[in-house]
C-alpha positions, 0 to 999 in steps of 0.5 A, a space after each residue: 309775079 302776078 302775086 308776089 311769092 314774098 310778104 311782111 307786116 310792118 309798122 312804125 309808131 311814136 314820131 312817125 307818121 303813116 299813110 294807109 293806103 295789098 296780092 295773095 302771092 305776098 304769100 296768105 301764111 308767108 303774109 297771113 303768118 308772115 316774111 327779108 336781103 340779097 343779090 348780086 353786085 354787093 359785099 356783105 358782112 355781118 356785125 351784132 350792136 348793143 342798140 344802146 339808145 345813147 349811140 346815134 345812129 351813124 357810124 363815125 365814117 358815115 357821111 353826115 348829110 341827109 336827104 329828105 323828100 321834095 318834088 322829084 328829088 331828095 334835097 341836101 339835108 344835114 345827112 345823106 341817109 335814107 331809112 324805112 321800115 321793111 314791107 312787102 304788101 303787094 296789094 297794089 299791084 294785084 288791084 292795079 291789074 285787076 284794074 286794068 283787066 277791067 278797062 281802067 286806070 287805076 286810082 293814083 292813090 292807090 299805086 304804091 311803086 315798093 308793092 309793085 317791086 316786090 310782087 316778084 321773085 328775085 334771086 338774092 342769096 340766102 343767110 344761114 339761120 336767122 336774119 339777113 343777106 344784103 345785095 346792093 347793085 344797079 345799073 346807068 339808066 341812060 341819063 348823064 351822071 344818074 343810075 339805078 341801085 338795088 337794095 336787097 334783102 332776104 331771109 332764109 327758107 323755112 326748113 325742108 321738114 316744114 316745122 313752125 309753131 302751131 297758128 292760131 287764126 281768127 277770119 272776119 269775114 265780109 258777108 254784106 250785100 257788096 260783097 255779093 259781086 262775082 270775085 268776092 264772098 265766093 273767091 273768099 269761100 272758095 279760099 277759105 276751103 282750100 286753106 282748111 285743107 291746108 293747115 296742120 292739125 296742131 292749128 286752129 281757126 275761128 270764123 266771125 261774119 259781119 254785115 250790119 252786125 257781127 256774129 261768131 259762127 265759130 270759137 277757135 277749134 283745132 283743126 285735128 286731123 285731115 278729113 277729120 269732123 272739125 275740118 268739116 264742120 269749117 267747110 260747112 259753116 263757110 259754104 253757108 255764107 250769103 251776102 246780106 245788108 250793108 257793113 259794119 265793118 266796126 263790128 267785125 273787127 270788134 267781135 273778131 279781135 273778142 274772139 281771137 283774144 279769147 281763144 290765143 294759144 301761148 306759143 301760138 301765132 295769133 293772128 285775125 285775117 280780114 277778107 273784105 272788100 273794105 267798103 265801111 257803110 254803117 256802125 262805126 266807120 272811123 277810122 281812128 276809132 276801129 285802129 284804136 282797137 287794133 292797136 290795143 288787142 296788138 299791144 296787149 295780146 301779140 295779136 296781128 291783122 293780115 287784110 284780104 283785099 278782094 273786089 273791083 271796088 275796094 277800100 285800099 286806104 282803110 284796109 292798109 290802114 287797119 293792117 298798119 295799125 295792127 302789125 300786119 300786112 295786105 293783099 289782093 286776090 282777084 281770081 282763083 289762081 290768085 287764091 290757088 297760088 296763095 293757099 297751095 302752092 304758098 302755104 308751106 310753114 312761113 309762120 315762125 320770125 326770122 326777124 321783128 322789128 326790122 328796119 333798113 338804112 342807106 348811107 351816101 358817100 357824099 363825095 361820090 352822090 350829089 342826089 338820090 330818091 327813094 323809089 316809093 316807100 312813102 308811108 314807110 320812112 322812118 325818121 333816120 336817127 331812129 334806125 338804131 332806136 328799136 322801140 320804133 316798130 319795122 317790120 315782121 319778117 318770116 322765112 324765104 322772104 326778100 325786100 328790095 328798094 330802088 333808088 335813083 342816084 345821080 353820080 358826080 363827076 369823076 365818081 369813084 370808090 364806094 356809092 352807099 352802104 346798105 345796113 339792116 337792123 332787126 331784133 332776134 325773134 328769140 332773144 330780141 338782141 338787136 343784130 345788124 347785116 351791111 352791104 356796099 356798092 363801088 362806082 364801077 359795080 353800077 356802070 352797066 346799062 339797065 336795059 342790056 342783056 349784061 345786066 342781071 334780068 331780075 334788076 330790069 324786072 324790079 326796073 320795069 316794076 317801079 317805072 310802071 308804078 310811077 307812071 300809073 301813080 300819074 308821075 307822067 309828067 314829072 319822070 324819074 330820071 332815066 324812066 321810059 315811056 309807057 310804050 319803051 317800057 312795053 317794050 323792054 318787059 315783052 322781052 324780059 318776058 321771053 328771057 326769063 320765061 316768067 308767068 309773072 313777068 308775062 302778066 306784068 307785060 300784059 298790064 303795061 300794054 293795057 295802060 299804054 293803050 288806054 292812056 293813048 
């Protein structure tokens, strides 16, 4: 999909290190108030674990080799696990085509392959209440020995009757002079009207604008009922907003964490939505020094960040930083519909957890892999003995939520039985007991063709995602294995487009046809 339907908020703290480097679709109250495994071509069982901290983290039968990245491929380590961090921000791919839309590449920077994958919609079977389904499958990519495997993960769907704890949301608006470009501060105006509609009336919102300052216009207020004054004091205050000086981006955050801190609701989500396009001029413009304050308001409040990314100039890296560092996740709007699909048509009651601090693990069978990669997560490896070490953070994870990670796997000669075990661990929102789901993969369950009509058509969108991604991440010389070209894979997503009659893949196939033109 142009905007991912699907979003999670995810950290990693203690002994590893992230990156900061986000599309509405991920879902502005699925992302904003939060997101999961599944598919076809896997088994799947279910086991609870004490997450004692004296138990390592692989089970007597797990292979005992690892396998960590290098250039191009993931060498023989003591172990041949893989594990990261759930998330689903989506903001790259919904700059990337922005990007594109506008004549250009994007920044190899800013192209992130995990944020392309999961921008779509994927077909993965659902648990039961809380937690996880796991689908594990793939296809040969056409290169001798090597295939292409789908981890999937997904959570439950909100129930019909739409109830969720009440929201308790705090937007820090940018209103400085860069702003004032068209597909900024009025997509942000037209967003935030939209979502006053929306919401129920047991939430609240407060409004805080920064420019060379930051000011409160508004202390957290419950909304009350539709139509009602409050609602309409909130439309009025954001029709006011102009742009003006430069910004202070410290500032906003600094007031906008004061003022979500002083009107938390107990029981409540809290949560300070940033919209900004995350160009800090003034004030304080360390990076550290502004994720510090986050950190803190997290640790001490519950408090979480969700980033809206907006304008042709944006400050990815900051932006996926202070959402990093404040628990939450990112992403992009560019157009209206981007925005209409967020707050309307994505809105429904994405707030309650159905899983913290999830994280996921991928065992090799090492007699049947001599190598494997991880197609992106980069800024979300976490180190593989601290899978079952839940004082490491993973991510939020809410209702109707899916993740997928793609791996490149090349098979030995003569292959055969079980590929890799698949293991997600997360805490119970409630008790915060730690549970686990597991799925697994057979050589026989991987032999199809990637690109033939046998082939499940959302395994070939997830394909033709990260093939995309790798290539604008300026990867063209250094292929992964079985990758087309930018021309094939116009190609292939032209006719997955017809297939599945998807929007969204339709919009995928126009951004691959832009790149390969401008990179002719």
């Amino acid at each position: 999909m142009g905007i991912g339907p699907d979003g999670t908020g995810m950290r990693i703290r203690g002994r590893l290190r992230r990156r900061g480097g986000a599309l509405l679709a991920a879902g502005l109250v699925g992302g904003l108030l939060l997101t999961g495994c599944g598919g076809p071509g896997g088994s799947s069982d279910s086991s609870d674990s004490s997450g004692s901290k004296a138990r390592g983290p692989r089970a007597a039968d797990e292979p005992a080799a690892s396998v960590a990245p290098s250039a191009g491929k993931e060498e023989a380590a003591p172990d041949y696990r893989s594990t990261f961090a759930l998330d689903v921000d989506t903001a790259s791919y919904g700059y990337a085509r922005r990007t594109l839309d506008e004549g250009r590449l994007p920044e190899p920077g800013t192209v992130r392959p995990e944020e392309f994958v999961n921008s779509f919609r994927q077909n993965y079977p659902r648990p039961e209440g809380n937690g996880f389904s796991v689908t594990v499958d793939g296809a040969r990519t056409g290169e001798d020995g090597w295939r292409l495997m789908r981890v999937g993960l997904a959570t439950a769907q909100a129930p019909a009757s739409g109830e969720r704890p009440p929201a308790a949301l705090t937007f820090v608006i940018d209103i400085s002079g860069s702003m004032g470009e068209p597909g900024r501060l009025d997509l942000v105006k037209t967003s935030l009207s939209t979502l006053t509609g929306q919401l129920r009336a047991d939430d609240s919102i407060a409004l805080v604008t920064f420019s060379d300052e930051a000011r409160t216009v508004l202390p957290m207020t419950r909304l009350g009922r539709p139509g009602g004054e409050v609602r309409e004091r909130v439309r009025n205050a954001v029709d006011t907003l102009e742009p003006t000086d430069s910004t202070n981006l410290g500032a906003g955050i600094r007031t906008g964490y004061a003022t979500a801190v002083e009107g938390a609701r107990s029981g409540a989500t809290n949560r300070v939505v940033l919209l900004s396009d995350a160009l800090a001029n003034t004030g304080d413009t360390d990076a550290d020094s502004i994720l510090e304050r986050i950190a803190k308001a997290r640790r001490d409040h519950g408090i979480t960040l969700f980033g809206v990314g907006v304008g042709s100039d944006y400050g990815d890296a900051l932006m996926e930083q202070l959402t990093n560092k404040g628990d939450g996740n990112t992403t992009y709007v560019s157009s209206p519909s981007d925005a209409r699909k967020v707050f309307v048509q994505q809105l429904p009651a994405n707030v309650e957890l159905r899983a913290r601090d999830a994280k996921a693990q991928v065992v090799f069978d090492r007699d049947a892999v001599s190598e494997f990669k991880l197609l992106g997560y980069d800024d979300r490896r976490v180190a593989n003995d601290d899978f079952r070490d839940d004082r490491v953070d993973g991510g939020e994870i809410g209702p109707g939520h899916t993740v997928t990670a793609l791996y490149a796997v090349k098979l030995r000669d003569g292959a055969e039985g079980e590929v890799a075990r698949a293991t997600v661990r997360w805490l119970d929102p409630s008790s915060r007991a730690p549970r686990e789901q597991s799925g697994s993969v057979a050589v026989s369950a991987l032999d199809g063709s990637l690109w033939s009509h046998g082939t499940t058509p959302r395994l070939r969108v997830s394909a033709a995602a990260a093939y995309f991604a790798h290539r604008l991440g300026g990867a063209s010389d250094e292929p992964f294995p079985g990758e087309p070209s930018l021309g094939q894979l116009s190609a292939y997503v032209g006719a997955l487009a017809d297939e599945t009659e998807d929007s969204d893949v339709r919009a995928l196939a126009k951004s691959v046809r832009q790149a390969d033109q401008l990179r002719q």
